[in-house]
C-alpha positions as CSV (number, residue, x, y, z in Angstrom):
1,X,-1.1,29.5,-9.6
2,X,-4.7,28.7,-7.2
3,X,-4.7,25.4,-9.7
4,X,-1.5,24.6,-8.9
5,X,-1.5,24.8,-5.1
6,X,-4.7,23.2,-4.8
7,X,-3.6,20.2,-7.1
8,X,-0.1,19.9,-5.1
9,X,-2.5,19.4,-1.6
10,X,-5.0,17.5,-3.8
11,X,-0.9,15.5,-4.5
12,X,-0.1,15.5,-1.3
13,X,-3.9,14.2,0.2
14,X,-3.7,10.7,-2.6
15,X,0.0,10.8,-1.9
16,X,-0.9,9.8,1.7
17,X,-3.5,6.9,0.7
18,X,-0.8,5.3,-1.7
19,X,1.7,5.5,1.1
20,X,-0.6,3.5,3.4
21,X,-0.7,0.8,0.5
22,X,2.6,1.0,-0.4
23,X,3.7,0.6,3.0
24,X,2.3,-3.5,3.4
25,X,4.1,-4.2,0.5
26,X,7.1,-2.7,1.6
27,X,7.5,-4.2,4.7
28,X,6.4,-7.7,3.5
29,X,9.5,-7.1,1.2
30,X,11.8,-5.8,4.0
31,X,11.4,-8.8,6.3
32,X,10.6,-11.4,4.2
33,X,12.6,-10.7,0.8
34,X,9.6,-11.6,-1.5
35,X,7.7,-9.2,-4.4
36,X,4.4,-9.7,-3.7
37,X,2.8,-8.8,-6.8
38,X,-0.7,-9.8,-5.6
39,X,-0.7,-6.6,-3.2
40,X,-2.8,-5.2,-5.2
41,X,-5.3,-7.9,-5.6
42,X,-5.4,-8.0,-1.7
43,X,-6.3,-4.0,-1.6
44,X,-9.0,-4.9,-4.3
45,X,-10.3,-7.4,-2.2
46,X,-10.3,-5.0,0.6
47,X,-12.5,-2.5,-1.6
48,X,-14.6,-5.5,-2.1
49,X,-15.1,-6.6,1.6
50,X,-16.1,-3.0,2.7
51,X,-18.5,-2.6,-0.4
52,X,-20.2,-6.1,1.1
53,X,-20.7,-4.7,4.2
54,X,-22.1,-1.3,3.4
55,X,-24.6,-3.5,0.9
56,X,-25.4,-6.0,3.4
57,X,-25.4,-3.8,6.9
58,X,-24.8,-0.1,5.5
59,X,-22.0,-0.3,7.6
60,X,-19.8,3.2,6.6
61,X,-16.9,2.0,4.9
62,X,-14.5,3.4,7.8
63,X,-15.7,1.9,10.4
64,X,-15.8,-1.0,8.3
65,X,-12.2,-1.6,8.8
66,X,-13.2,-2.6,12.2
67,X,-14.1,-5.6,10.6
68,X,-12.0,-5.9,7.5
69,X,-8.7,-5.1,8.7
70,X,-8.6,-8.2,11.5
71,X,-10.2,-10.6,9.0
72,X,-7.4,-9.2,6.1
73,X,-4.4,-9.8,8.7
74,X,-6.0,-13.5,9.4
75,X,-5.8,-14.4,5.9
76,X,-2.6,-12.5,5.4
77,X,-1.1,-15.3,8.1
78,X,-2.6,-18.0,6.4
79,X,-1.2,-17.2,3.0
80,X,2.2,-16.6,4.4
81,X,2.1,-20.5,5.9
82,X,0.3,-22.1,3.5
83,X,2.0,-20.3,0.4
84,X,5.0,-18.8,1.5
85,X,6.5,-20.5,3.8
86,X,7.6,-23.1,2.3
87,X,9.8,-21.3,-0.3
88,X,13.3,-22.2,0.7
89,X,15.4,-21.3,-2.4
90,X,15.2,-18.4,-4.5
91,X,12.8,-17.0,-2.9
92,X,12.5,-13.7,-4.6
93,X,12.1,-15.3,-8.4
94,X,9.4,-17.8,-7.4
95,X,7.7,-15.2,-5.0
96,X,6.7,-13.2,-8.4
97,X,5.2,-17.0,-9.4
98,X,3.3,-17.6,-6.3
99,X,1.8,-14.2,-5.3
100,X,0.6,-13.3,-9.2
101,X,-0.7,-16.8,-8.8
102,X,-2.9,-15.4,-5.7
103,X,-3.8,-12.2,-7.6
104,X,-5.4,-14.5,-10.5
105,X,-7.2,-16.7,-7.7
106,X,-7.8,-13.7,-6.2
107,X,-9.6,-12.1,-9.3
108,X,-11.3,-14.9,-10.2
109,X,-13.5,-15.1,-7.0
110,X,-14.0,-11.8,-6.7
111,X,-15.3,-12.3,-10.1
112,X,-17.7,-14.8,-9.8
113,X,-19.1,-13.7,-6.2
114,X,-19.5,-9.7,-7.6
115,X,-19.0,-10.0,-11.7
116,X,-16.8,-8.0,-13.5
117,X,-19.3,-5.0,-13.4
118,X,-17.3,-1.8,-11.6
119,X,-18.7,-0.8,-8.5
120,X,-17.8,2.2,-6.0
121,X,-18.2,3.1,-2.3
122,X,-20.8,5.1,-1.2
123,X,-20.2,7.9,2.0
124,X,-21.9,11.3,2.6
125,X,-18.1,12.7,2.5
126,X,-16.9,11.0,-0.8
127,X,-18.2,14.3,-2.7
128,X,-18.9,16.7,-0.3
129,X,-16.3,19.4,0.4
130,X,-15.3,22.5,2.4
131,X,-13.3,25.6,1.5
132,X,-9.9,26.3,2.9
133,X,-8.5,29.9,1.2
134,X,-10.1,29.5,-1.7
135,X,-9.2,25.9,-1.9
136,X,-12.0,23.2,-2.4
137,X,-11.1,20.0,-0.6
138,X,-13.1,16.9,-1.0
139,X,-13.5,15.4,2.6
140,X,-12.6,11.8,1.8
141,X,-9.1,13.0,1.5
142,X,-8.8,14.3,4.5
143,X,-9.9,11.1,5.7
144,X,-7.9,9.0,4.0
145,X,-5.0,11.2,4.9
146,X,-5.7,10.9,8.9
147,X,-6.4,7.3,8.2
148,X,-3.2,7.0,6.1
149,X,-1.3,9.0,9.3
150,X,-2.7,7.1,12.3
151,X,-1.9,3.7,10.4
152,X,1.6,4.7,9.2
153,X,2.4,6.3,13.0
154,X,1.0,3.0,14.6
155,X,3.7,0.7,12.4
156,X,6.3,3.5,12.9
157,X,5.7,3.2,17.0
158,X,5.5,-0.8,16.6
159,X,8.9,-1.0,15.0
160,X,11.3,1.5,17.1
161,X,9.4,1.4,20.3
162,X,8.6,-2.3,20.7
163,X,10.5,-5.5,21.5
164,X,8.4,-7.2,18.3
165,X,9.6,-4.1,16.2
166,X,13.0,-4.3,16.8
167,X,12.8,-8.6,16.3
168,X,11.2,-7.1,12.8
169,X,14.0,-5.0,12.3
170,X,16.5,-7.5,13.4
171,X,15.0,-10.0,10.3
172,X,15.4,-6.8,7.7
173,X,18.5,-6.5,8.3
174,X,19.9,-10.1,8.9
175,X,17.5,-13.0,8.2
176,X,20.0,-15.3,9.8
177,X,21.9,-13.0,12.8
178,X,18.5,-12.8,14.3
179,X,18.0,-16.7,14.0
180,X,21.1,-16.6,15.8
181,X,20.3,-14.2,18.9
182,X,17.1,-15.9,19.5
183,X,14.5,-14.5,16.9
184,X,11.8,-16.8,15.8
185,X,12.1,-15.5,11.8
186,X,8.9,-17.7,10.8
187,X,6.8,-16.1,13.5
188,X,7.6,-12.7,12.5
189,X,7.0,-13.4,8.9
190,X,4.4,-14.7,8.8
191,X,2.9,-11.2,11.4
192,X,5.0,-9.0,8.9
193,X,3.0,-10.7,6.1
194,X,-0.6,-10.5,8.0
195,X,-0.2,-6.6,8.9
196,X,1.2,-6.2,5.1
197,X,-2.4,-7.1,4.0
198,X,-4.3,-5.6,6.9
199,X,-2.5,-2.3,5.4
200,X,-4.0,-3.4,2.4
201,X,-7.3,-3.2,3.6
202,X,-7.2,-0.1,5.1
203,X,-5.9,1.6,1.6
204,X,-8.9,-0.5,-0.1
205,X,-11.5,1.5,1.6
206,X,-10.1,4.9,0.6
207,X,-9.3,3.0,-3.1
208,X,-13.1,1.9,-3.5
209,X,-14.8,5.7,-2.7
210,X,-12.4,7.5,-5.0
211,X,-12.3,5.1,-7.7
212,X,-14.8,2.9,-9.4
213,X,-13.4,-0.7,-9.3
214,X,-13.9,-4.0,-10.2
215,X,-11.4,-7.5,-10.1
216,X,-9.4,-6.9,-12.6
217,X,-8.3,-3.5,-11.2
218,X,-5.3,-4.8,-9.7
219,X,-3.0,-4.5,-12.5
220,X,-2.3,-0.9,-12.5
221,X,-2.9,-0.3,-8.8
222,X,0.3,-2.8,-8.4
223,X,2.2,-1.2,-11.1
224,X,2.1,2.2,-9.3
225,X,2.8,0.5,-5.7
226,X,6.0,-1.2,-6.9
227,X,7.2,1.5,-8.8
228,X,6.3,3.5,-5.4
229,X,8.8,1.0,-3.0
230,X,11.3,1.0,-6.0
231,X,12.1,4.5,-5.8
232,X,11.4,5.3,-2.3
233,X,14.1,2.0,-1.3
234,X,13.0,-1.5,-1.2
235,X,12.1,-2.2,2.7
236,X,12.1,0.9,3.4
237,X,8.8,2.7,5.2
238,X,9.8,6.3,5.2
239,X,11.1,5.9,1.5
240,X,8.0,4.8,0.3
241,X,5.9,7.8,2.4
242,X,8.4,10.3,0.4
243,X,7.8,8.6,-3.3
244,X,4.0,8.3,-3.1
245,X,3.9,12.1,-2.2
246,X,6.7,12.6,-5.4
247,X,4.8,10.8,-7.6
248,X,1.1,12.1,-6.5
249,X,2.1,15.6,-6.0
250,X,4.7,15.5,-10.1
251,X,1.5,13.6,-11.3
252,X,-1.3,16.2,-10.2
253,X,0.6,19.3,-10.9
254,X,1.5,18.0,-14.6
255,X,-2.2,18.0,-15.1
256,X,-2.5,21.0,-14.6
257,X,0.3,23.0,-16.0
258,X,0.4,20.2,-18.9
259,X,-1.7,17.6,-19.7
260,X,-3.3,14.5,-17.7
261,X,-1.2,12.6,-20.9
262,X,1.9,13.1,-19.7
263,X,1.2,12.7,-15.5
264,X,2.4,9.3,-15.5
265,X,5.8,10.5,-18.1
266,X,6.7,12.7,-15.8
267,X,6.9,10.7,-12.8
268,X,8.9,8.4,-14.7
269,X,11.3,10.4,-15.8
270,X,11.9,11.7,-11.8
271,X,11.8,8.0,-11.0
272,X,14.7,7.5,-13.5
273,X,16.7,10.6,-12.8
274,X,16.7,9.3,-9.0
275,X,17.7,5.6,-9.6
276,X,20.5,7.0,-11.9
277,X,21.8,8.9,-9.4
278,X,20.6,6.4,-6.4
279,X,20.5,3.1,-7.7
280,X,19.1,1.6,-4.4
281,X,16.2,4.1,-4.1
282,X,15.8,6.9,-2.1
283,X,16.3,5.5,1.7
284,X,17.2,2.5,0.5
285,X,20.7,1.8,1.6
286,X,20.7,4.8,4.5
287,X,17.3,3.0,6.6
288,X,19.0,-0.7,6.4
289,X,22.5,0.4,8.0
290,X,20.2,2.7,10.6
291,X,18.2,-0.8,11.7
C-alpha cells in the first residue's frame, strides 16, 4: 500500500509537468483549430536551449526560462506568420503537413548543432530528495509541479480575468462572431501560438532533468500530449490538467501493482472507456458552451 501512495503522488507530481505541456498545445488548438504535431519538437528544443545555457553560462535550468521562455514565444509568433498564417482552407488536415514538417526541420538542426548523442540536465535537486511520512520525494518534482501551477494559474488568470483572454475565448468559440464584434483573430493567433510554445519551453526544462533526451525524442513525447488533449477535450485547459493526472497517476500505479509493460495499456483502455462514453473528451463540449 506505501508503494502505491507514493507512486500515485510520484502520478500526480509528472501529471503536473505534462499538464504544462499539454496545455500550449491545447490552446494553440482551441483558438486556432490546427494539430500541431511538432509540439513536441518545440519542448525538445526547449530541453535543448536550457542544456546550452547551463553548458555555456551554468545558468540553472529554472532560471533559465528567464531566457528561454521569451525567446520560445518570439519564435512561436514567427512560425504562426510565416507558416501558419497563410493556411486558409482546411486548415486542420494540412496543419498535420506543416507542423510535422517543423518537427523534422526542427530535428534536423538540433541534430547537427548537438548530434544525436542523448544528453540530460544537470541540478543539485534532479536526485536529491526529502522524506514526507515515509514517502521519498525527488525535489525536481516538486519543482516542476510549482512551476507547472504558477504557469497554468498565470494562463487561467489571462483568460477569465483579462480583456485579451476573453478576445481568446471569443476566437475559441467563434472564429468569425469575434471578427464580427471587433476582434483582431490574426493578432490573437498568432499570441495564442507564441505562448503555446513558451509553455513548451517551460515543460522542456522539467522534460530535460528527468529524462535523458536527444532530437529525435519528439515522437513519443507528442504521442502522449495528443492523446492527453484528446481525452481531456480538444481546447480545453482544465480537461487536459485532469487527463495528464489520469494518465500519470493509472500509469504509475500499474507499475507497481502490475508491471511497467502494461502502464501505457492501461491508460489506454481508460482513454477508451471515456471516449465511448464521451466522445468529445472529458470537458470538451461543457468548457466551449461555458466561454
Amino acid at each position: 500500500m506505501t508503494l502505491v501512495i507514493e507512486a500515485a503522488v510520484l502520478g500526480v507530481l509528472t501529471g503536473g509537468v505534462y499538464a504544462l505541456m499539454a496545455s500550449g498545445l491545447t490552446l494553440i488548438f482551441g483558438v486556432m483549430r490546427i494539430i500541431n504535431v511538432g509540439h513536441g519538437a518545440l519542448v525538445v528544443l526547449g530541453a535543448y536551449l536550457s542544456f546550452a545555457l547551463f553548458r555555456s553560462l551554468h545558468m540553472d535550468p529554472f532560471l533559465s526560462l528567464v531566457v528561454t521562455m521569451p525567446v520560445m514565444f518570439a519564435l512561436g509568433v514567427v512560425l504562426q506568420l510565416v507558416f501558419i498564417r497563410p493556411l486558409k482552407t482546411d486548415r486542420e488536415a494540412l496543419s498535420v503537413l506543416v507542423t510535422y514538417a517543423l518537427a523534422l526541420g526542427i530535428e534536423g538542426v538540433l541534430g547537427y548543432v548537438f548530434t544525436t548523442n542523448f544528453v540530460e540536465l544537470r541540478a543539485w535537486y534532479e536526485t536529491a530528495s526529502f522524506e514526507v511520512f515515509g514517502f521519498h520525494i525527488t525535489w525536481v518534482y516538486v519543482f516542476g509541479f510549482a512551476l507547472c501551477l504558477t504557469i497554468l494559474g498565470a494562463l487561467f488568470l489571462m483568460l477569465y480575468r483579462t480583456s485579451f483572454g476573453g478576445a481568446i475565448r471569443a476566437t475559441m468559440l467563434n472564429r468569425t462572431a469575434a471578427q464580427l464584434i471587433g476582434v483582431d483573430v490574426d493578432r490573437v493567433a498568432a499570441i495564442a501560438f507564441g505562448i503555446g510554445v513558451a509553455t513548451a519551453a517551460a515543460g522542456g526544462v522539467v522534460f530535460g532533468i528527468t529524462n535523458a533526451f536527444n532530437p529525435g525524442s519528439h515522437y513519443d513525447l507528442i504521442s502522449r500530449l495528443l492523446t492527453i488533449i484528446v481525452l481531456g477535450g480538444l481546447g480545453s485547459l482544465r480537461g487536459a490538467v485532469i487527463a495528464a493526472l489520469i494518465m500519470l497517476v493509472s500509469e504509475d500505479i500499474t507499475q507497481v501493482l502490475i508491471s511497467p509493460v502494461w502502464a501505457n495499456f492501461v491508460f489506454f483502455v481508460i482513454l477508451v472507456v471515456i471516449l465511448i462514453v464521451r466522445p468529445q473528451g472529458l470537458y470538451g463540449v461543457r468548457v466551449r458552451d461555458r466561454i
